[in-house]
CHARMM-style PDB file with segment names, atoms N, HN, CA, C and O in Angstrom:
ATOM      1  N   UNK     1       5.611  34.026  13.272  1.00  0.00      PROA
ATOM      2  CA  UNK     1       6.443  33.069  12.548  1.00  0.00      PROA
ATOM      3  C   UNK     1       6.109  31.634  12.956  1.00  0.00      PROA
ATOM      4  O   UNK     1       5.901  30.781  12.094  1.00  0.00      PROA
ATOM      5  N   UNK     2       6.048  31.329  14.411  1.00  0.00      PROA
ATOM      6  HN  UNK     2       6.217  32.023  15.112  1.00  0.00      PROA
ATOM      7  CA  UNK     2       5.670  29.979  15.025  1.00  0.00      PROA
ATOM      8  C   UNK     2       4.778  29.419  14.209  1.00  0.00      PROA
ATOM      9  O   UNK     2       4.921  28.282  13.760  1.00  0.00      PROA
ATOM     10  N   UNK     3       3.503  30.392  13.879  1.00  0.00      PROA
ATOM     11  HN  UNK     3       3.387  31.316  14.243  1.00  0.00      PROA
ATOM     12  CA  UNK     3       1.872  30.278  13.871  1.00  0.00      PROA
ATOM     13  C   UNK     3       1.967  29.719  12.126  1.00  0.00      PROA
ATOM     14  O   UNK     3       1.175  28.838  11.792  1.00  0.00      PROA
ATOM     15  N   UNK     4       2.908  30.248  11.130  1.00  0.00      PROA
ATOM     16  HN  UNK     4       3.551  30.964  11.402  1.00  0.00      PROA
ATOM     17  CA  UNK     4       2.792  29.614   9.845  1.00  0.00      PROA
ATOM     18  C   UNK     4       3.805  28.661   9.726  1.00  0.00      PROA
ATOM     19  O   UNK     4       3.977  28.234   8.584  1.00  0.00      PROA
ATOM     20  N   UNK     5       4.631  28.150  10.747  1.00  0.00      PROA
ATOM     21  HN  UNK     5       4.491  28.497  11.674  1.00  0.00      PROA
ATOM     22  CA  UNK     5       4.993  26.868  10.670  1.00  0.00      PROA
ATOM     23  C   UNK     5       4.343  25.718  11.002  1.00  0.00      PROA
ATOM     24  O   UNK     5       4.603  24.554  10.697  1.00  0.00      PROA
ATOM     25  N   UNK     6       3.187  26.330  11.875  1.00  0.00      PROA
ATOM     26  HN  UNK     6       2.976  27.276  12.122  1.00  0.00      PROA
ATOM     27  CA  UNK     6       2.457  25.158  12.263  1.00  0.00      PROA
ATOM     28  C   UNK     6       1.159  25.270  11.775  1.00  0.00      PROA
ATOM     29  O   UNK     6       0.267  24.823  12.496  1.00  0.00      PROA
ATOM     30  N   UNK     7       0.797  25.869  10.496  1.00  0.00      PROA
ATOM     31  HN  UNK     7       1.521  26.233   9.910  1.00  0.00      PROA
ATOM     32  CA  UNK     7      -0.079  25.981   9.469  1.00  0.00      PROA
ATOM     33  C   UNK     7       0.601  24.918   8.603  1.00  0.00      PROA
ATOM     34  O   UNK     7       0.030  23.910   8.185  1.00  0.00      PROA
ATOM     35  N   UNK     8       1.631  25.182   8.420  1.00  0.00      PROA
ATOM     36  HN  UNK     8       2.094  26.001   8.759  1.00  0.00      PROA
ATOM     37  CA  UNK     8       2.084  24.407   7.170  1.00  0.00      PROA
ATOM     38  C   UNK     8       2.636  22.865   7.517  1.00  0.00      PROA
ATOM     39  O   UNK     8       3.140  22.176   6.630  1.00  0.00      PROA
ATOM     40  N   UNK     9       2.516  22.472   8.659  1.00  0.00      PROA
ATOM     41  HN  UNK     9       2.107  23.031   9.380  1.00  0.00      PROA
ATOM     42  CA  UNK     9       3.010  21.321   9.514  1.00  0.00      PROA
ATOM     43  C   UNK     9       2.033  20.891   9.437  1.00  0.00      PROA
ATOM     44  O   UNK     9       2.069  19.785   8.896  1.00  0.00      PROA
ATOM     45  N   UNK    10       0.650  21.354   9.848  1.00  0.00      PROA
ATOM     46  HN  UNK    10       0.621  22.252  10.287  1.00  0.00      PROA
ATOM     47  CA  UNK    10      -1.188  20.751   9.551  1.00  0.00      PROA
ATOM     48  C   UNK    10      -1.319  20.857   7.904  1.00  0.00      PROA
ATOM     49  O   UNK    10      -2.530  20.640   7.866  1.00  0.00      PROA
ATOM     50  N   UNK    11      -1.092  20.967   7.044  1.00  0.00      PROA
ATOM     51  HN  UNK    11      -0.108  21.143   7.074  1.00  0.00      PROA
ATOM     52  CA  UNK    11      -1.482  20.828   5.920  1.00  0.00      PROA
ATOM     53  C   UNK    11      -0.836  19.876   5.245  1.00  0.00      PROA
ATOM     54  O   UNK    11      -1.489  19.118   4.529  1.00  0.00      PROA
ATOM     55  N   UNK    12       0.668  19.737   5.361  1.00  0.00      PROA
ATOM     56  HN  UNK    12       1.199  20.353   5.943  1.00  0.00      PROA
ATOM     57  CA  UNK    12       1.138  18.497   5.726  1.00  0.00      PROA
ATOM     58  C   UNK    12       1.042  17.338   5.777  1.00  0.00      PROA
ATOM     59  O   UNK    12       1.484  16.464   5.032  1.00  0.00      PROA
ATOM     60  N   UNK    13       0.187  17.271   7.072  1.00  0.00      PROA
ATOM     61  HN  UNK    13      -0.172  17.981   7.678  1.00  0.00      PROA
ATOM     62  CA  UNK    13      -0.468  16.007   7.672  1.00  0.00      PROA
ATOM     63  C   UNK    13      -1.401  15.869   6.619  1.00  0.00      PROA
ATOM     64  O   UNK    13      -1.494  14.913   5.849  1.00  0.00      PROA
ATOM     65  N   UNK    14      -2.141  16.987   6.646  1.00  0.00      PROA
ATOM     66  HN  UNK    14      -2.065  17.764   7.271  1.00  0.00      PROA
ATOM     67  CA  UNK    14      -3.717  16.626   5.950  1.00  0.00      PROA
ATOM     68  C   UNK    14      -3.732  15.447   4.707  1.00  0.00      PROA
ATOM     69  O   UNK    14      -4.251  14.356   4.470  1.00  0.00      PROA
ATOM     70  N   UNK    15      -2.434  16.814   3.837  1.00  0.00      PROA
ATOM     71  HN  UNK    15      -2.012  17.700   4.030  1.00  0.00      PROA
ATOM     72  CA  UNK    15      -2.045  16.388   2.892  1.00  0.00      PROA
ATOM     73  C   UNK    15      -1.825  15.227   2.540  1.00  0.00      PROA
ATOM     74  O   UNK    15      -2.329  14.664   1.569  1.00  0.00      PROA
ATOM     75  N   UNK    16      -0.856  14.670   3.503  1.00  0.00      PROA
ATOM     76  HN  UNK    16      -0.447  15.127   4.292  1.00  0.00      PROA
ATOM     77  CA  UNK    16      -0.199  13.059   3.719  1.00  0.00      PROA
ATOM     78  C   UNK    16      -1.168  12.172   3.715  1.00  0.00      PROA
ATOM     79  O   UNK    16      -1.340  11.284   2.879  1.00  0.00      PROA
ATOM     80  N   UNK    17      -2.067  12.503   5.029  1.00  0.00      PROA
ATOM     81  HN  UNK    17      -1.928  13.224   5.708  1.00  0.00      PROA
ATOM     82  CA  UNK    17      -3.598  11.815   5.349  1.00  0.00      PROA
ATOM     83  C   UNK    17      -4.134  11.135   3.894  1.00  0.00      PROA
ATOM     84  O   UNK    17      -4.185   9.911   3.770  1.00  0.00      PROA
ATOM     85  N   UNK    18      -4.487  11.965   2.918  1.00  0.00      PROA
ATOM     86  HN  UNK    18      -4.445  12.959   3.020  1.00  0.00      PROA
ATOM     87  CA  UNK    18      -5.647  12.119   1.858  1.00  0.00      PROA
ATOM     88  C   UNK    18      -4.742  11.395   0.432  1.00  0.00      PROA
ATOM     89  O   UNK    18      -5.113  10.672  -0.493  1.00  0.00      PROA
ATOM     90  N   UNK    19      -3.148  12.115   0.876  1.00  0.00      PROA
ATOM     91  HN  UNK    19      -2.846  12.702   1.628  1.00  0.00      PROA
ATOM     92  CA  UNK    19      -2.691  10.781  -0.091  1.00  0.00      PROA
ATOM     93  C   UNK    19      -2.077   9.547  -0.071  1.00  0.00      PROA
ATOM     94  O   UNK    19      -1.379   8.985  -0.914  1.00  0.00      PROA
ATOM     95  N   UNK    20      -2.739   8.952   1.895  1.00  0.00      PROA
ATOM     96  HN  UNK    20      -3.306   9.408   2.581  1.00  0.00      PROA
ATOM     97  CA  UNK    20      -2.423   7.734   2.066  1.00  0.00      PROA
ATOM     98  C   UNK    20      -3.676   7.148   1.756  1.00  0.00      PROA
ATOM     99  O   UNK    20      -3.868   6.159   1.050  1.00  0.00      PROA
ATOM    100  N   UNK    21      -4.754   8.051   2.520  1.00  0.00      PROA
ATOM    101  HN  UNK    21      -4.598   8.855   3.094  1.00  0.00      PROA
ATOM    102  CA  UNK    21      -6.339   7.214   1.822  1.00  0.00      PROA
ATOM    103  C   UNK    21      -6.438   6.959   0.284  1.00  0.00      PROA
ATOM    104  O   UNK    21      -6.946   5.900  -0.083  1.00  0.00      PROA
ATOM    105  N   UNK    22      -5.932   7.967  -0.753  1.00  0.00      PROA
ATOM    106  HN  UNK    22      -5.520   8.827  -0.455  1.00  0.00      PROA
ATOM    107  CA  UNK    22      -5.505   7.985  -2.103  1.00  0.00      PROA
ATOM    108  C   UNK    22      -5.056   6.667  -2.790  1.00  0.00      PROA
ATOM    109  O   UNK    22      -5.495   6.227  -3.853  1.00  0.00      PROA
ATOM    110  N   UNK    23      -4.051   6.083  -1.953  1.00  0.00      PROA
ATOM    111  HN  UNK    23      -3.694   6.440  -1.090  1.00  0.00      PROA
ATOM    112  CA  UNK    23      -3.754   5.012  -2.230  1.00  0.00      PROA
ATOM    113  C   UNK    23      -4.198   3.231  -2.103  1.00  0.00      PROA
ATOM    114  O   UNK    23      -4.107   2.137  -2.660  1.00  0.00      PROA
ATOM    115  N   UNK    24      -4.864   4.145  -0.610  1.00  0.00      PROA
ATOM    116  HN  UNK    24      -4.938   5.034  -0.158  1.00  0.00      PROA
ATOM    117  CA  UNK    24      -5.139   2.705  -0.291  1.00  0.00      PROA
ATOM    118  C   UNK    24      -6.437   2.415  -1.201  1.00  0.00      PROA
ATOM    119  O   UNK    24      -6.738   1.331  -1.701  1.00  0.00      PROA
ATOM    120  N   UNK    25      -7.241   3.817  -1.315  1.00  0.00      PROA
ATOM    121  HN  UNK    25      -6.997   4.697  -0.909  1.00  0.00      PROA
ATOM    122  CA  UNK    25      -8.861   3.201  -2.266  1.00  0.00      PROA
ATOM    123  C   UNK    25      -8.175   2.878  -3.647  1.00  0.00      PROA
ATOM    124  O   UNK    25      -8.652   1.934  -4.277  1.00  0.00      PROA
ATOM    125  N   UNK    26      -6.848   3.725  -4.314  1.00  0.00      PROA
ATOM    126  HN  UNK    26      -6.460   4.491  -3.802  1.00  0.00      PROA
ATOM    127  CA  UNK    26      -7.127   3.281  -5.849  1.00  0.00      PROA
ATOM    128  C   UNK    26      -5.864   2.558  -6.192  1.00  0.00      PROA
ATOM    129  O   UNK    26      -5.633   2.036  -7.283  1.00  0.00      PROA
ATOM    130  N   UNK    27      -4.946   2.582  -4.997  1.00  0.00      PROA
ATOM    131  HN  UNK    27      -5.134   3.006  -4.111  1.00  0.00      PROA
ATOM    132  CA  UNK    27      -3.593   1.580  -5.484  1.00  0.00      PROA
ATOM    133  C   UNK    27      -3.405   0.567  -5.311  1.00  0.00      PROA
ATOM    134  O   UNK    27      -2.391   0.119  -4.777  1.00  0.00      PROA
ATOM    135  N   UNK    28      -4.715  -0.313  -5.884  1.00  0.00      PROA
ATOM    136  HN  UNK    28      -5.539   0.051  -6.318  1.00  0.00      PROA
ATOM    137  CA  UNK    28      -4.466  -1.901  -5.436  1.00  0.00      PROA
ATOM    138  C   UNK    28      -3.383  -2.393  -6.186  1.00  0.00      PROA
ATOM    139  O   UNK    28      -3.559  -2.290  -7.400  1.00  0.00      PROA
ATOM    140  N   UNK    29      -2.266  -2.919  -5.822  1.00  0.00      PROA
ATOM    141  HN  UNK    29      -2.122  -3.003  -4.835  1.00  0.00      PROA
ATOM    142  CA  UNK    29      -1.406  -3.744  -6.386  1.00  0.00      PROA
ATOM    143  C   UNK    29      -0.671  -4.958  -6.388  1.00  0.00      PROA
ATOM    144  O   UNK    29       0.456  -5.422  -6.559  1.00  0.00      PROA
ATOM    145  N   UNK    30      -2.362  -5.383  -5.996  1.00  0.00      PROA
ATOM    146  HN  UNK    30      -3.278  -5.006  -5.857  1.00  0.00      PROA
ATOM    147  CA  UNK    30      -1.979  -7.100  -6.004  1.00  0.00      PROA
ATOM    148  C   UNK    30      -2.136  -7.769  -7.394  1.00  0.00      PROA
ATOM    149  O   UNK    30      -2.777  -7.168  -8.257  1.00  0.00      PROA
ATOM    150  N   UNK    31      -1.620  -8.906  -7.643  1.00  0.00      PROA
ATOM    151  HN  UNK    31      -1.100  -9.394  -6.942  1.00  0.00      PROA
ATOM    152  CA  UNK    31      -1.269  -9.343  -8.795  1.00  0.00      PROA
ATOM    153  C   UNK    31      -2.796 -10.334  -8.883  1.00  0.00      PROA
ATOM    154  O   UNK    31      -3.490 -10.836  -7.999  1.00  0.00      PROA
ATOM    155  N   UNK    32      -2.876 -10.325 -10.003  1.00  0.00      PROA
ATOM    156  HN  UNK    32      -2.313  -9.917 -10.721  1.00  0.00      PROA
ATOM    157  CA  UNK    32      -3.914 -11.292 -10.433  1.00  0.00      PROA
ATOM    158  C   UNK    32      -3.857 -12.925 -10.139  1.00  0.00      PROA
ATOM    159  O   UNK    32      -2.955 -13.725  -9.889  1.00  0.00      PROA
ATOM    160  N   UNK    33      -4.803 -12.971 -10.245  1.00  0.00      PROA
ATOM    161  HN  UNK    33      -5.536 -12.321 -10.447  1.00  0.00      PROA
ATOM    162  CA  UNK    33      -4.812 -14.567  -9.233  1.00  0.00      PROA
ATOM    163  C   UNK    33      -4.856 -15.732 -10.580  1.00  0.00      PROA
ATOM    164  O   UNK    33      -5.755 -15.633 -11.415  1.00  0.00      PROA
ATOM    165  N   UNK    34      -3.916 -16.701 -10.675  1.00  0.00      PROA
ATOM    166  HN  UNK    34      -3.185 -16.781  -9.997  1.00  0.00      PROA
ATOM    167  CA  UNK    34      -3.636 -17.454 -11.794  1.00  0.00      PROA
ATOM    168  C   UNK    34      -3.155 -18.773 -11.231  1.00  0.00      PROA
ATOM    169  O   UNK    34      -2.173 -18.814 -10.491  1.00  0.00      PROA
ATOM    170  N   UNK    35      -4.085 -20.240 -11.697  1.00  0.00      PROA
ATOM    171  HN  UNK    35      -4.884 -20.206 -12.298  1.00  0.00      PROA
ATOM    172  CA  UNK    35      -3.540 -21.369 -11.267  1.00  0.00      PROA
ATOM    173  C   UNK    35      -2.330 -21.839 -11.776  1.00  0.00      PROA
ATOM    174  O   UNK    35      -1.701 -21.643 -12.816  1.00  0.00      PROA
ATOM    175  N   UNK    36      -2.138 -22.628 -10.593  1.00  0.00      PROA
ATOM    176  HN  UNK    36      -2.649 -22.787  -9.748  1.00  0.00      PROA
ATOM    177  CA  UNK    36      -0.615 -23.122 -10.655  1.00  0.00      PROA
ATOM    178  C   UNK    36      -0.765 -24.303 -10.318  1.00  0.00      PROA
ATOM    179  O   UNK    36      -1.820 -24.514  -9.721  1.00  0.00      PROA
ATOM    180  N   UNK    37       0.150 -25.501 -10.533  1.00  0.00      PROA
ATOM    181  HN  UNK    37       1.007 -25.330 -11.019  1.00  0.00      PROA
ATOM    182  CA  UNK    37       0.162 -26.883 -10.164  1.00  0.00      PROA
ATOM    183  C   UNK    37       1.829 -26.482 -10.179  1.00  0.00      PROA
ATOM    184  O   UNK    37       2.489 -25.555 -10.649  1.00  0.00      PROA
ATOM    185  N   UNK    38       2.159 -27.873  -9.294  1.00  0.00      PROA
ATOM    186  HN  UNK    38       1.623 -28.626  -8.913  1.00  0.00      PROA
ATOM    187  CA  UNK    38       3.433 -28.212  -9.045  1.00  0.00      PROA
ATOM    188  C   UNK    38       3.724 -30.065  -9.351  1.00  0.00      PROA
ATOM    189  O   UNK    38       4.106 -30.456  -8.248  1.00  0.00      PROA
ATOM    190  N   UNK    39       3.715 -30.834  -9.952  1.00  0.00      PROA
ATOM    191  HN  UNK    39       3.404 -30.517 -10.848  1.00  0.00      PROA
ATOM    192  CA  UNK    39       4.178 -32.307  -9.925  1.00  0.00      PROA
ATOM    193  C   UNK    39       5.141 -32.014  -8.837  1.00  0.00      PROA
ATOM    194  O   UNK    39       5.904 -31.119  -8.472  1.00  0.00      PROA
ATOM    195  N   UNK    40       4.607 -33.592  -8.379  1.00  0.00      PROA
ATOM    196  HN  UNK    40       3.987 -34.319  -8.675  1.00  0.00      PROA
ATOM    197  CA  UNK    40       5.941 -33.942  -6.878  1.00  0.00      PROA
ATOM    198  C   UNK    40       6.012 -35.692  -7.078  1.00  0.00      PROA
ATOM    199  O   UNK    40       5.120 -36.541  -7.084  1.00  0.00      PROA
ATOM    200  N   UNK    41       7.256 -35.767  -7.208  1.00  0.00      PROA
ATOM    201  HN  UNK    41       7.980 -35.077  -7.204  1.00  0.00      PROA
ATOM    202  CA  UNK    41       8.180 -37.137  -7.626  1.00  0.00      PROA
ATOM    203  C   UNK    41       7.824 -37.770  -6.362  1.00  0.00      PROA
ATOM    204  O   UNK    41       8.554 -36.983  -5.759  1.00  0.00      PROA
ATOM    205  N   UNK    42       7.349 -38.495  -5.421  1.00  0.00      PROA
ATOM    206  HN  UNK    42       6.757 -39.135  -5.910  1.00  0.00      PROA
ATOM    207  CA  UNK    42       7.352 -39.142  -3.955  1.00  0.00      PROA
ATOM    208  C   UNK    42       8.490 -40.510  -4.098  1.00  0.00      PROA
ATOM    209  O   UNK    42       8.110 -41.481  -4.752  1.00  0.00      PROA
ATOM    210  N   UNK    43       9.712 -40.526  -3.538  1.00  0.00      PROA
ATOM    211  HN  UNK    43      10.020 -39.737  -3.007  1.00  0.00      PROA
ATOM    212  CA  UNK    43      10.459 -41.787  -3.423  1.00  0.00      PROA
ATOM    213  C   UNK    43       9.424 -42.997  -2.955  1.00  0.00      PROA
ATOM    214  O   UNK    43       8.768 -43.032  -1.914  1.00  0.00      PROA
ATOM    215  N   UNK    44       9.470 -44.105  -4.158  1.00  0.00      PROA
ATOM    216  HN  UNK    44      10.002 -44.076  -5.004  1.00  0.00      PROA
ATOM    217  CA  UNK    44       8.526 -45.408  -3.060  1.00  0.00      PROA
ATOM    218  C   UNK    44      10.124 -46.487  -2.719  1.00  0.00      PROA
ATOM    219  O   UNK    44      10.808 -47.184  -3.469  1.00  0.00      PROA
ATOM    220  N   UNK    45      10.193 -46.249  -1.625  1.00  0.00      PROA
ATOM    221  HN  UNK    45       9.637 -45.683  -1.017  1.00  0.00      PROA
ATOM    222  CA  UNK    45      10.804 -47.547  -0.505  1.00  0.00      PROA
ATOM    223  C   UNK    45      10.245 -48.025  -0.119  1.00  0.00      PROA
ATOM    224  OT1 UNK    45      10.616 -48.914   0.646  1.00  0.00      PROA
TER     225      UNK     45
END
């Protein structure tokens, strides 16, 4: 009984492993890069 809990505790992992690498190669989800300006009023005293 021990021996297929800790079959299924390693597959698991594996599992987890392959769908954190999964993500990191195809879930880029950074936003596209787009210019921006801001105007800035400067007080003259």
């Amino acid at each position: 009984m021990a021996l297929r809990v800790i079959k299924l505790l390693v597959l698991l992992v594996v599992l987890t492993g392959f769908g954190v690498l999964g993500y990191a190669y195809l879930g880029d989800m950074s936003p596209d890069a787009t210019p921006q300006s801001i105007s800035v009023t400067l007080n003259e005293t």
